[in-house]
N, C-alpha and C positions, 0 to 999 in steps of 0.2 A: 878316938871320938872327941869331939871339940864342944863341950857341953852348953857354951854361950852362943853356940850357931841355934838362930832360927828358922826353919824350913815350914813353908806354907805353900797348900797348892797353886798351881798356875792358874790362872784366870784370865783369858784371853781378851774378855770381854773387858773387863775392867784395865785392864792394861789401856786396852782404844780408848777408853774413855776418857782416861788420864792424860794420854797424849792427845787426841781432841781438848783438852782442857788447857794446857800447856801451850797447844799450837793459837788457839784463844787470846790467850795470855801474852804471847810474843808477839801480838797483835800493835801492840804499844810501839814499838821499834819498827816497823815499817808492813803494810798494807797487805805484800805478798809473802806468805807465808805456805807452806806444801810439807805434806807427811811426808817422811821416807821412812816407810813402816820396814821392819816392824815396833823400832825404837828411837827412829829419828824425825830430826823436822831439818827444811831447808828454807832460810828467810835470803830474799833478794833485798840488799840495805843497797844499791843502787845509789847514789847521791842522796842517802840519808846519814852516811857516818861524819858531819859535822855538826849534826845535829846534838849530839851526845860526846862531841870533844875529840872527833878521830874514830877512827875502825878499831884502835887498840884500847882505847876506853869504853869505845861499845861493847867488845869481843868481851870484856873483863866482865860490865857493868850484867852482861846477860849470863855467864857463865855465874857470878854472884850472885843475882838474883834467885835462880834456878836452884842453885844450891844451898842459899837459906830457908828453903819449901821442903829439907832433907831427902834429896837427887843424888845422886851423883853425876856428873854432866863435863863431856866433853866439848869442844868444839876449834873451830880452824876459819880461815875466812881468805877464799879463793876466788878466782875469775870464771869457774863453770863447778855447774852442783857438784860432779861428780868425784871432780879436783879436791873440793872443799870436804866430802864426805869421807874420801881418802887419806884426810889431813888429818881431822878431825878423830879421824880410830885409830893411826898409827903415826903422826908429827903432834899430837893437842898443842892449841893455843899458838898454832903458826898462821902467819898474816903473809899473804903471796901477794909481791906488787903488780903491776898492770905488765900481763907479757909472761910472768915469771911461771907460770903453773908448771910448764916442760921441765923445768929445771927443777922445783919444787919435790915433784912428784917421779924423779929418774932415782934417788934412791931407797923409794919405799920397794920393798920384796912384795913378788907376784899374788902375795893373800890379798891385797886388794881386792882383787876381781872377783872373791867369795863364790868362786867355782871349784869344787874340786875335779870334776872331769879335766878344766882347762887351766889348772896347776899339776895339774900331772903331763899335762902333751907338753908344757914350756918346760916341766923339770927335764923331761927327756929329751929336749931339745938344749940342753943347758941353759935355759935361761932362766937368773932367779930375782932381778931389779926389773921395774915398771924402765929403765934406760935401756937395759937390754933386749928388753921386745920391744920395745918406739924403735929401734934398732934394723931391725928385721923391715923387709919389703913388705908392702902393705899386702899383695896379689899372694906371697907365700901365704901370709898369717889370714886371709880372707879363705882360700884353699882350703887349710888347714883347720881353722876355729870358726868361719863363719862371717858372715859380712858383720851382721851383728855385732861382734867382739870387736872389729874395726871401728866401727860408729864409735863405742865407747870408748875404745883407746884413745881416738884423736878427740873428743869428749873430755880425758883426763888429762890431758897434753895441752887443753886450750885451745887448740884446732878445727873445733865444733862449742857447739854449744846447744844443751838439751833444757826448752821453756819449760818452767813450774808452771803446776797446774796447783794454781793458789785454793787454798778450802774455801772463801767467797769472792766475790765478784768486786776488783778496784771501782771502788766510788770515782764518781764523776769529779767531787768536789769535796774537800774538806778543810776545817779548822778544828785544830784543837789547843788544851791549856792541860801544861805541865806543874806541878807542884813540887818544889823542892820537902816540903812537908806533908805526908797526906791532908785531905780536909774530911770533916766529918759532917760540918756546920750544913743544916737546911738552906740556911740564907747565902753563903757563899758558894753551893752548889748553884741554887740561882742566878746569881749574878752572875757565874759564870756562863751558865748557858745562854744566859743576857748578852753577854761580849761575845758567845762563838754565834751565835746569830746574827748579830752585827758585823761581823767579821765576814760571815758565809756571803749575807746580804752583799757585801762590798762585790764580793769573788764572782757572785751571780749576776751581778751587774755589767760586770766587765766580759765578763762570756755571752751577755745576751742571752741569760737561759732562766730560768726557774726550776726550783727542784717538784718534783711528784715524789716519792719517796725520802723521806729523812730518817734518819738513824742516830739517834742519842747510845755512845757506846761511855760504859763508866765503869773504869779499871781498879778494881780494890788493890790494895797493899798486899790482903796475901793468896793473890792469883787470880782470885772470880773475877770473869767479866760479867758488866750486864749489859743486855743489846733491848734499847725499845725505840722499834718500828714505827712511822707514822706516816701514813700515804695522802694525798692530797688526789682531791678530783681535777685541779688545773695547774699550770705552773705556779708557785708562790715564791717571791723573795721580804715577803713585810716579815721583819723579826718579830713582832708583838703575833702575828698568827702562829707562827710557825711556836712559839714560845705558849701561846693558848691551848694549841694540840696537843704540842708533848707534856703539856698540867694533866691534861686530861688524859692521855693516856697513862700516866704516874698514878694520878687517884683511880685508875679503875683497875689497876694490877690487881690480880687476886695474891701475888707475891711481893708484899712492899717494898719497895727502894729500899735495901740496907745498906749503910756503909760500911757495918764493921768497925777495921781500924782506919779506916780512911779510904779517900778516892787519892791516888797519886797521878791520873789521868785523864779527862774527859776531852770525847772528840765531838763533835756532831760532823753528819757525812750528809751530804745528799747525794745517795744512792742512786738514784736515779733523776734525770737533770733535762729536760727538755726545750729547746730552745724557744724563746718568747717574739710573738710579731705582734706589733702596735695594730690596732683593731681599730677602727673609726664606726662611730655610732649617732644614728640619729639624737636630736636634741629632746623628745620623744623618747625614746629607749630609755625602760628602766634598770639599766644597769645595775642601780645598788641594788635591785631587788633581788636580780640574779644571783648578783655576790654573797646577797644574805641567805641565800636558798642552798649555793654552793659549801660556803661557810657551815651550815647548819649540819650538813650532808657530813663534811668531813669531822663536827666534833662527834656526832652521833656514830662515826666508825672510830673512833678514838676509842671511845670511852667504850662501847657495845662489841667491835672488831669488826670487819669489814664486813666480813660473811653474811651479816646479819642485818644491814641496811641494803636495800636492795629498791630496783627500779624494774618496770616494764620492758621490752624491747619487743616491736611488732616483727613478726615473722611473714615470712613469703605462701602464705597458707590460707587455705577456706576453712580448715578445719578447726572449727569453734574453739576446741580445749588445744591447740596447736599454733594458736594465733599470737599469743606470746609467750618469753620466757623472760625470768626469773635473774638477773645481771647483777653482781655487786654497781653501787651506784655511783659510785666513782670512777667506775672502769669508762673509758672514754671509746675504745676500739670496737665497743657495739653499738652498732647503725641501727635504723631503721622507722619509718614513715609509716604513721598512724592516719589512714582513711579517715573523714571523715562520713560514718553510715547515719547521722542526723541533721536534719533541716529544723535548725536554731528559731529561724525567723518565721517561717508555718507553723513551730512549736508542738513538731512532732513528736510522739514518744519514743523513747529510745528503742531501736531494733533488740540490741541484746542485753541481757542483765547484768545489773551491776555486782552482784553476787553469783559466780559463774563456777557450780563443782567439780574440782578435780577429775573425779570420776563418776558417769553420772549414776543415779542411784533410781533402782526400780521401784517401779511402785504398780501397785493392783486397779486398773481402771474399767470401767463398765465400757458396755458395746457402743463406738463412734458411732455419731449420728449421719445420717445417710448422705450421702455416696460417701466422705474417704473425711469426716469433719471429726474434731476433738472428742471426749467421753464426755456423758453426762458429768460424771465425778470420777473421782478418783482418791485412793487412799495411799497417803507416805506417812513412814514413821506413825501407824497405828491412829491416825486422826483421816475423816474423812473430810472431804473438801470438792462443793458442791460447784461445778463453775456454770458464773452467769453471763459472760461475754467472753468470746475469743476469737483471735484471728491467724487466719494461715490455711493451709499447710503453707510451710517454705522447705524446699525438699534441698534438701546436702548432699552430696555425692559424697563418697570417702574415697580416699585416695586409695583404690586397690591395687593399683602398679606399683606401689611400693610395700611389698611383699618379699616373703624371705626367697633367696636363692630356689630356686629349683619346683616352684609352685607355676602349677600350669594357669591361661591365663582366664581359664573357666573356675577353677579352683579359689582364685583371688576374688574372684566377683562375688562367688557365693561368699566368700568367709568377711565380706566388708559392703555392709548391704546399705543401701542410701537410706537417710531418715528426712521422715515428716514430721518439721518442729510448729509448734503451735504455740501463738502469747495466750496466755488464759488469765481471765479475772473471775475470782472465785466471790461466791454471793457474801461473805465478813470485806471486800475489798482487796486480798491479797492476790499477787499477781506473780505467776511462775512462766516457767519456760519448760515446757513437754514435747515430748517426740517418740513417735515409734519406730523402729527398724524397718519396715519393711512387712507388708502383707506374704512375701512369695518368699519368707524363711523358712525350717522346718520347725511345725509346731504354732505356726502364725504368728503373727506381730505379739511386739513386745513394747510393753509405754515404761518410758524414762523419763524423771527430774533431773533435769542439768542446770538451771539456775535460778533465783530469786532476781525477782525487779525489784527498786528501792520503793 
């Protein structure tokens, strides 16, 4: 019995999250980053290891890191993942040059492949080096273990190569500021994001693009990342916006910006980057108005979040409560052209109301007056209301062909019966919008409140 062992249940869940956090964190060293669960990560450093003084200084700098967070942590750094994960469990802290992986990888024994079915077919075949099956014709060992096992072998050999599937999406565009010190300071965290805006601005210039999407990423010292989002309704390259937005999204955190022991990193990214075309505008056009309407739109989802500023979008529909939807307002990919149903210069009154209910709400009305004309009154929410002028019917069909699967098409007509809407002015001056369903339903018409006029 070994009385200083500690034993704790497994936690499956907690373990992901740890490496979700880790995978996070190695965020710092290059963009592409991929689980290899259930304990690993595989980062593509592609022409980023002179960034950090060489692949041997990186290799070292990340393996240190990792392991003053109290880890234990291996790693390797090879020409294909599967090379490098090979290296990594049974060579640590071997650096494979350009080409070399074959050779690398000929004297590790067949446990690589973390199959025991198919460590038992190569022992019986005498083979016990990743050399002596590269060995072997490809057409026996496909026969034999599967095409599958092929793929990988020439995968571990350099002969292939299998693409990470990174945990997010390579940004279009990025700057960032390393610190040989962490920083802790409010004011030099600014200014820095002061310089990666200015910097971005330059990067966005020269691509001809603007970002919609920016992302403030800010690496603590002992591992947290913090990621805040900031979407834009148009392209933007001006530093002084893009620096207004991300204020504004900082003070509306419900979780304030901590630094802890420090930032040893911050990047800004524009996530998403859209290319810009010079726009020519009458001398007339109020542009800045526009700007300031857009502008206003994107601080109000800043601070508030997207979800929550929202716009109109007309729909392809008669049908009153169908006529529009509901769009975050910066989203630019929904269309659509608003009728005009008012004559401005006759100074007609609006057809429909400006206050228009979701679902419309019944109400108790006395017998229309003769042939097929409005109620004397009518009572909603417990008040009656006598009306003194009204006009209409305007009868709406409802779309009954759009009906579930399998409803006959006598079935759909009754269950979506046309309505007579009527404007009514009630004798105090208030003005509603009424409608009944249909005289030829079961049980006879029904009077609905579907909207307030202003």
């Amino acid at each position: 019995m070994v009385e200083w062992l500690r034993i704790v249940p497994a936690d499956e869940k907690a373990d992901a999250a740890l490496m979700m956090r880790i995978a996070q964190w190695c965020d710092r060293f290059t963009p592409l980053v991929a689980l290899d669960a259930p304990h690993g990560l595989l980062l593509d450093i592609s022409g980023v290891g002179h960034l950090f003084g060489g692949e041997a200084a990186m290799l070292t700098e990340v393996l240190q890191k990792i392991s003053t967070q109290g880890l234990t942590v291996r790693g390797a750094i090879a020409g294909t993942s599967l090379a490098a994960r090979a290296l990594a469990r049974h060579a640590p802290r071997s650096i494979v040059p350009v080409g070399g992986d074959a050779a690398a990888v000929a004297p590790l024994t067949i446990a690589v492949f973390e199959d025991e079915k198919i460590a038992r077919a190569l022992l019986r075949a005498g083979l016990k080096t990743v050399g002596q099956v590269a060995g072997r014709e490809r057409s026996e060992l496909s026969e034999r273990l599967g095409r599958d096992f092929v793929t990988r072998l020439d995968v571990l050999l350099g002969a292939e190569e299998k693409p990470l599937s990174p945990l997010r999406p390579l940004p279009d565009l990025m700057a960032e500021q390393r610190f040989a010190e962490p920083v802790v300071a409010r004011g030099v965290i600014d200014m820095t994001l002061q310089g990666l805006a200015q910097s971005l601005r330059g990067i966005l210039e020269r691509e001809g693009r603007g970002a919609r999407l920016l992302e403030a990423l800010f690496f603590r010292a002992d591992g947290d990342v913090r990621h805040i989002p900031v979407r834009t309704g148009a392209p933007l390259r001006d530093p002084a916006v893009m620096l207004r937005l991300l204020n504004e999204k900082l003070d509306a955190l419900a979780d304030p910006l901590d630094p802890g022991f420090g930032f040893d990193l911050i990047r800004l990214e524009a996530t998403l980057a859209e290319e810009t075309k010079p726009v020519t505008t009458s001398f007339d056009a109020d542009e800045n108005a526009r700007w300031q309407v857009e502008f206003l739109i994107d601080r109000l989802a800043a601070r508030f979040g997207e979800h929550r500023v929202q716009r109109f979008v007309a729909q392809d529909t008669h049908i009153p409560e169908a006529q529009s939807v509901a769009v975050p307002a910066q989203a630019r990919e929904f269309l659509g052209h608003w009728r005009n149903k008012r004559n401005a210069a006759a100074n007609d009154p609006p057809r429909r109301p400006l206050r228009l209910f979701e679902t419309p709400e019944a109400i108790t009305a006395s017998l229309s007056t003769p042939p097929d004309g409005p109620p004397k009154f009518f009572r909603w929410r417990q008040c009656r209301h006598d009306v003194a002028h009204a006009e209409g019917p305007e009868r709406i069909a409802m779309q009954w062909w759009r009906g579930s699967v399998g409803e006959s098409r006598s079935d759909l007509k009754d269950s979506k019966p046309a309505r007579d809407y009527f404007r009514v002015e009630t004798t105090e001056g208030q003005r509603f919008w009424l409608y009944r369903d249909g005289p030829d339903i079961p049980g006879g018409a029904r009077w609905y409140l579907h909207g307030i006029f202003a």
